[in-house]
LUMDREN-621789 format. One record per atom (N, C-alpha, C): residue in one letter; x, y, z. Coordinates in steps of 0.05 Angstrom, whole numbers, plus 5000, padded with zeros to 4 digits. Example, Ala and Ser with C-alpha at 12.3 -4.5 7.8 and 13.67 -1.06 7.14 Angstrom:
<atoms>
A526448865156A524649105156A526449345156S525749555142S527349795143S525850015157
</atoms>
This chain:
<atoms>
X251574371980X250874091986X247874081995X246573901978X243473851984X242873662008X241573792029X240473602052X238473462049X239073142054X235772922035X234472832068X232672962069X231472772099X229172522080X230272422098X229072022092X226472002112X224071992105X221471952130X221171622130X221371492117X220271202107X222770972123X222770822124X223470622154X225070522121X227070642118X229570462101X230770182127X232570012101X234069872109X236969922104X238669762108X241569952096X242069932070X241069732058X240769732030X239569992007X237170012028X235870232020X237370482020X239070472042X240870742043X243370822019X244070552017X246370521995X244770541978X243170541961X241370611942X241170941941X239470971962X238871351952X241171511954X243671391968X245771551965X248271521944X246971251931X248971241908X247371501893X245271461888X243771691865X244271951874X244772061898X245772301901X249372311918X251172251902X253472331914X254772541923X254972611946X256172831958X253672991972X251172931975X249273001990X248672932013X247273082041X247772982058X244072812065X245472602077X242672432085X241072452115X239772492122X238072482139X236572292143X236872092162X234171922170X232671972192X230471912190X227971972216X229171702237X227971802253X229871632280X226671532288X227571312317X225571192323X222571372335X224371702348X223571852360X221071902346X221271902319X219572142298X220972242279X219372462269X219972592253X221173002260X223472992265X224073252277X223173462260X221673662267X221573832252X223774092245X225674062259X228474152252X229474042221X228973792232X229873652198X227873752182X225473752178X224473822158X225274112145X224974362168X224874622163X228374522137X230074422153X232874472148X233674402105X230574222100X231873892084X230874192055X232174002037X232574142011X230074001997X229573722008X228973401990X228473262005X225773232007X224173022037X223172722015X223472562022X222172302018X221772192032X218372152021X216672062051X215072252047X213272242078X211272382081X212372522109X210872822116X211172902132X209373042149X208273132164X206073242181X205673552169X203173602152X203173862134X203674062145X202674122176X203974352185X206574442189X208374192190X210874272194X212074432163X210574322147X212074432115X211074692117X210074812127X210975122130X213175212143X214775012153X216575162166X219175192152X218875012121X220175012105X221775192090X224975222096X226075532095X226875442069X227975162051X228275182021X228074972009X225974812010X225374542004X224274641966X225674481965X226074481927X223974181913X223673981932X223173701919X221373591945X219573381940X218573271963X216973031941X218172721953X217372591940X215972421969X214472401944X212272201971X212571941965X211671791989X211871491990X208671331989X207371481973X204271411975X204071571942X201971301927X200471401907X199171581907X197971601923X196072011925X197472181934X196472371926X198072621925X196172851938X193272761939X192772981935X192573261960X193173161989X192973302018X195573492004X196773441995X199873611987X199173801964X197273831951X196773891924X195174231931X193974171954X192774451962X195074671962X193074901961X195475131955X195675281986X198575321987X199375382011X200575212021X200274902022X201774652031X204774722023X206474672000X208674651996X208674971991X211474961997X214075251990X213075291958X212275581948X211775571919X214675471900X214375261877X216275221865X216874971876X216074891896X216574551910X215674351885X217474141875X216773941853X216173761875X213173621857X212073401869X211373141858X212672871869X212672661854X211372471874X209472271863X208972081881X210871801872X209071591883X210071321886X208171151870X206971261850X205471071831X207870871821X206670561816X207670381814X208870291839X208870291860X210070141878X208770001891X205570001893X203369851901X201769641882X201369671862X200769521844X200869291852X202869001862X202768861862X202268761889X201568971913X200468851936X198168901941X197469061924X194769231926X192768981905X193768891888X192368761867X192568441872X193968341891X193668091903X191468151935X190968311940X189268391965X186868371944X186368421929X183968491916X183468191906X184968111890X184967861880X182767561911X185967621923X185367451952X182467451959X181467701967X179767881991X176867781961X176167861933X174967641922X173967361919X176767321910X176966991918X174366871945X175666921964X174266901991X171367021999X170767181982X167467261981X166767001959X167867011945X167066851924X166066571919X167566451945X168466261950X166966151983X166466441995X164366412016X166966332044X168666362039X170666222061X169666442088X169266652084X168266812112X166166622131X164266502110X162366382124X163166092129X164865922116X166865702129X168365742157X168566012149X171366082178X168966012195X167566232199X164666252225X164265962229X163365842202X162865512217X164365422220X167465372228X169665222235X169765342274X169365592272X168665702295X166565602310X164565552295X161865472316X162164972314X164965002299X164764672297X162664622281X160764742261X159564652240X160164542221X159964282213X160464162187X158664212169X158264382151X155664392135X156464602107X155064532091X154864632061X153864922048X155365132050X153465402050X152565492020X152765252007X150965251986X153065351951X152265461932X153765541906X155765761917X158165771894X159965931895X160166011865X161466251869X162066331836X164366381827X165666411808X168466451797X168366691781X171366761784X172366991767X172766971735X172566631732X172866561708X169066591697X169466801676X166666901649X165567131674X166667241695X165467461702X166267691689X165367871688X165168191681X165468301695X168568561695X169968681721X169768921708X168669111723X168969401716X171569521737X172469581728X176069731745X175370011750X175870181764X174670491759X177270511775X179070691760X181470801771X183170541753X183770531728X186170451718X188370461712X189570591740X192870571732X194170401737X196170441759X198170151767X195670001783X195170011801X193869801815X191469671798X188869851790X187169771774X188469661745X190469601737X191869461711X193169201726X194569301746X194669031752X194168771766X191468981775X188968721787X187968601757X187268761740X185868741709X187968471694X190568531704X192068291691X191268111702X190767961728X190667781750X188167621745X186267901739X182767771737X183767641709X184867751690X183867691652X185567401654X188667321665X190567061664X187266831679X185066971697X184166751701X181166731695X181666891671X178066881658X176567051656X177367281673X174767391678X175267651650X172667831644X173168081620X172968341635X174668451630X175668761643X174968911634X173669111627X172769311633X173869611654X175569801641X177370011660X175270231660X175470451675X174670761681X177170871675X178271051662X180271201674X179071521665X180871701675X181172011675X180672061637X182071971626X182572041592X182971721576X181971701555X183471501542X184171581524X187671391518X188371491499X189171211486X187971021490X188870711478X187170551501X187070321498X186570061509X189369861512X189469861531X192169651551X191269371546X193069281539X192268911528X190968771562X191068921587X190068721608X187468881605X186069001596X183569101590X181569001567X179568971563X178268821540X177469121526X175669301543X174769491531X176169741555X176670061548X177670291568X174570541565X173170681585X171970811571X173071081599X172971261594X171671491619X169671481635X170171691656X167471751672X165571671669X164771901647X161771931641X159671661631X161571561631X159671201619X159371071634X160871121665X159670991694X157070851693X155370991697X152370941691X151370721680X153070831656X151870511637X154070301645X155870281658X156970001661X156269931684X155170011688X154969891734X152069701729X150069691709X149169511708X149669251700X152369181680X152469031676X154468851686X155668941712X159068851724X157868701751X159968481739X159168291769X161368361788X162868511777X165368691799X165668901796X165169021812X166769321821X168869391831X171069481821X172769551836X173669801836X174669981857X175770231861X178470261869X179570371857X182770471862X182370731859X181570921867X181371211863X183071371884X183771671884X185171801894X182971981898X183472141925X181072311937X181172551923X179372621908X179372881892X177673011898X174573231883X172273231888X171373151873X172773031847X171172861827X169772691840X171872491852X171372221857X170272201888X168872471903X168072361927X164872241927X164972021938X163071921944X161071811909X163771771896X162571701868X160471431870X160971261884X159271111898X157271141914X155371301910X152371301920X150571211921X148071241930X146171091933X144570981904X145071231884X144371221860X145670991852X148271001847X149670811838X149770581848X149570571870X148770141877X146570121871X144770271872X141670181857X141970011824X144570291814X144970181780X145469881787X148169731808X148969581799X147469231805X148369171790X147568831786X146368731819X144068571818X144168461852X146568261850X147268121867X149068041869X151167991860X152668391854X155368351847X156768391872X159768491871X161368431891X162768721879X162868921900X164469231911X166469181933X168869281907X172169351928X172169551927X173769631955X174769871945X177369931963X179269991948X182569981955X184070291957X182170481946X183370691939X182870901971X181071031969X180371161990X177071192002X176371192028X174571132035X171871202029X172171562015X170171742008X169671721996X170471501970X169271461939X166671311941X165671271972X163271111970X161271272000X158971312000X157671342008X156771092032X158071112062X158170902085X155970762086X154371062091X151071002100X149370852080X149870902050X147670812032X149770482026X151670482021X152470242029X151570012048X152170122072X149769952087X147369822091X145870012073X143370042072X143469732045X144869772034X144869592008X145469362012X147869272030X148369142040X145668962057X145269092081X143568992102X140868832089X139969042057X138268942035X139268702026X141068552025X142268322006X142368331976X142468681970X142368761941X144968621929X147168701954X150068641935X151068311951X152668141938X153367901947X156067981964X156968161969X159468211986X160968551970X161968591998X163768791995X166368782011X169668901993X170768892009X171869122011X172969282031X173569442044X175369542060X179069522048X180469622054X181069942072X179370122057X179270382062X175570442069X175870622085X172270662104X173171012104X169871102101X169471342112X166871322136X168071472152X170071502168X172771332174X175071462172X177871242179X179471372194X179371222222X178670942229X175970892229X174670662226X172470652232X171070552265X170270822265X169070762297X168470442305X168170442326X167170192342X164670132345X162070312343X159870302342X159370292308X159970342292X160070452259X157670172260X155570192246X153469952233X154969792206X157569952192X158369762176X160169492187X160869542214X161869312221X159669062226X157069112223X155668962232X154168932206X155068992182X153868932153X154268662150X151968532136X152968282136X154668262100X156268012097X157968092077X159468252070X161068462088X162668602088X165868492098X168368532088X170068482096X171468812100X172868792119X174369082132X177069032135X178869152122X181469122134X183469462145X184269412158X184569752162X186869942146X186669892124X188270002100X190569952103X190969602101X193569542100X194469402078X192469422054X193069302031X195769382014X196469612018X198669782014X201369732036X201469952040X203570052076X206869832054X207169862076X209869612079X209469312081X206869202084X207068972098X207968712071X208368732049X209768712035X213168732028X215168662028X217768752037X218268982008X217068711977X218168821956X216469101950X214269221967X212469451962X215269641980X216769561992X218469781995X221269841988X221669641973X224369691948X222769861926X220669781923X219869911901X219770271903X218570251935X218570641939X221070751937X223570611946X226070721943X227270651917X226670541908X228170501878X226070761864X224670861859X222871081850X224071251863X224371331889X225571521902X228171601890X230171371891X232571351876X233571541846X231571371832X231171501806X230271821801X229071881823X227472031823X229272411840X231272211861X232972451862X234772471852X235872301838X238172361814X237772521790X233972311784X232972611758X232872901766X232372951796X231773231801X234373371801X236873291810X239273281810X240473381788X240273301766X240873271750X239673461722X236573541730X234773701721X233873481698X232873301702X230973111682X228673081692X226473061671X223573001675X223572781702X221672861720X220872661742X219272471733X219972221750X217271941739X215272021763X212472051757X210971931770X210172361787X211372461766X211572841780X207472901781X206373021798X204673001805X203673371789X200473361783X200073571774X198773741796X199473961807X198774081828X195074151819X193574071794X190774291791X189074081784X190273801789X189173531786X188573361810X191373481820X192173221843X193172851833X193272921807X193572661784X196472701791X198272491777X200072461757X200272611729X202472701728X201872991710X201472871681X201672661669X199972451641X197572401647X195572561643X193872531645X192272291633X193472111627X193171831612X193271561636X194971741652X195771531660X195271601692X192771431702X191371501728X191871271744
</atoms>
């Protein structure tokens, strides 16, 4: 009998779910306490995340599915038991992640940061043009689930997409044109949006540098949803405080948390949220991790290909197509 410890704040629904997919297995949930590391050493099959040190203590963990699109803190060698299968939670963010982006636009776009301030100070007054998403030019860098389905959101309201991904192997109808990496360069001049959905690799650290906001447009507009290191803090600032770029928004920061003294809180045109574009705060972002989870220990169960099985020498999703 396989022991499944549960890390992720189910409902009972959720429970009747992962244990229809494994019948006759025993379930484990994390209690209010934490996360016991008894349970972990003990579990066959963790879903969720768990504190890396303890997965050494791991006497025969076979499966560990995570409840987060990146993979990659788990991907180092030595982390998991050799032979541990690893699957993330691609697709379960997509649609909270890509209305944060949507929104958190909108509202640069639209200048409402600087409405709020004057509703605060009782100013009635006009802060001048706004721009639309409708005939802008979005460069996506990181097109998988989330960057496709912000790309749907922008294209239903005008704007032309433009993706980054790892490989192409086609163009996705919410994309106008798909290119790789290496053509970064040449698209950052011409995008009145930037956006990032990336996973922390060493490809992608700090792919956002000083070089590169130089490339891009003055007054375009930089998200970034994925992780905080894909951008360079300091030269950001610097660009910012210049009035090179018309806004940035900023789910994820390096350093995270971001200190209390940090100068990007005091960037002007910056929005900061503390990487809650994701999490749970969504209800349907967490049917979605357990319905993946679901599927996901029945395939292992069962010995069928995993959705979403992670490549340990990438830190990707093992389709390399599909980032």
């Amino acid at each position: 009998m396989k022991r499944i410890f549960v890390t992720i704040p189910v409902k009972e629904h959720h429970r009747t779910l992962l244990q229809n997919a494994a019948p006759g297995c025993e379930f484990i949930y994390a209690g209010e306490d934490g996360i016991s590391p008894e349970d972990v050493a003990d579990a066959d099959i963790i879903v969720g995340k768990v504190p890396i040190p303890m997965l050494k203590q791991c006497k025969h963990l076979e499966f560990l599915q995570l409840n987060s699109a990146g993979a990659s803190e788990f991907t180092a060698e030595g982390v998991l038991p050799e032979g541990t299968a690893l699957a993330c939670a691609t697709g379960a963010y997509g649609l909270a992640i890509s209305e944060y982006l949507l929104g958190a636009l909108l509202a640069m776009m639209k200048k409402l940061h600087l409405y709020h301030d004057n509703q605060v100070r009782r100013e009635w007054k006009s802060e001048g043009s706004v721009r639309a998403i409708y005939g802008s030019k979005f460069l996506i860098v990181g097109a998988g689930d989330i960057g496709s389905e912000f790309a749907r959101r922008v294209k239903a309201l005008g704007g032309y997409t433009a993706g980054i991904r790892r490989t192409v192997s086609g163009c996705p109808d919410c994309f106008d044109e798909m290119h790789t990496m290496d053509k970064l360069d040449a698209l950052l001049p011409g995008a009145d949006v930037v956006s990032l959905s990336l996973p922390a690799t060493p490809e992608t650290y700090r792919v956002i540098d000083s070089r590169r906001l130089s490339l891009m447009k003055k007054g375009a507009y930089l998200l970034n949803v994925g992780r905080g290191t894909a951008i360079d803090t300091d030269a950001l600032c610097r660009a910012m405080e210049e009035g090179r770029l018309a806004g940035a928004a900023l789910d994820v920061t390096d350093p995270e948390p971001l200190p209390k003294d940090h100068p990007l809180w005091r960037a002007p045109n910056v929005y900061i949220t503390p990487h809650v574009s994701g999490a749970y705060y969504l209800s349907e972002t967490l049917d979605r991790v357990v319905a993946i989870a679901a599927q996901n220990i029945s395939r292992f169960l069962s010995g069928e290909p995993l959705l979403s099985a992670v490549d340990f020498s990438t830190g990707y999703r093992a389709k390399a197509e599909q980032i």
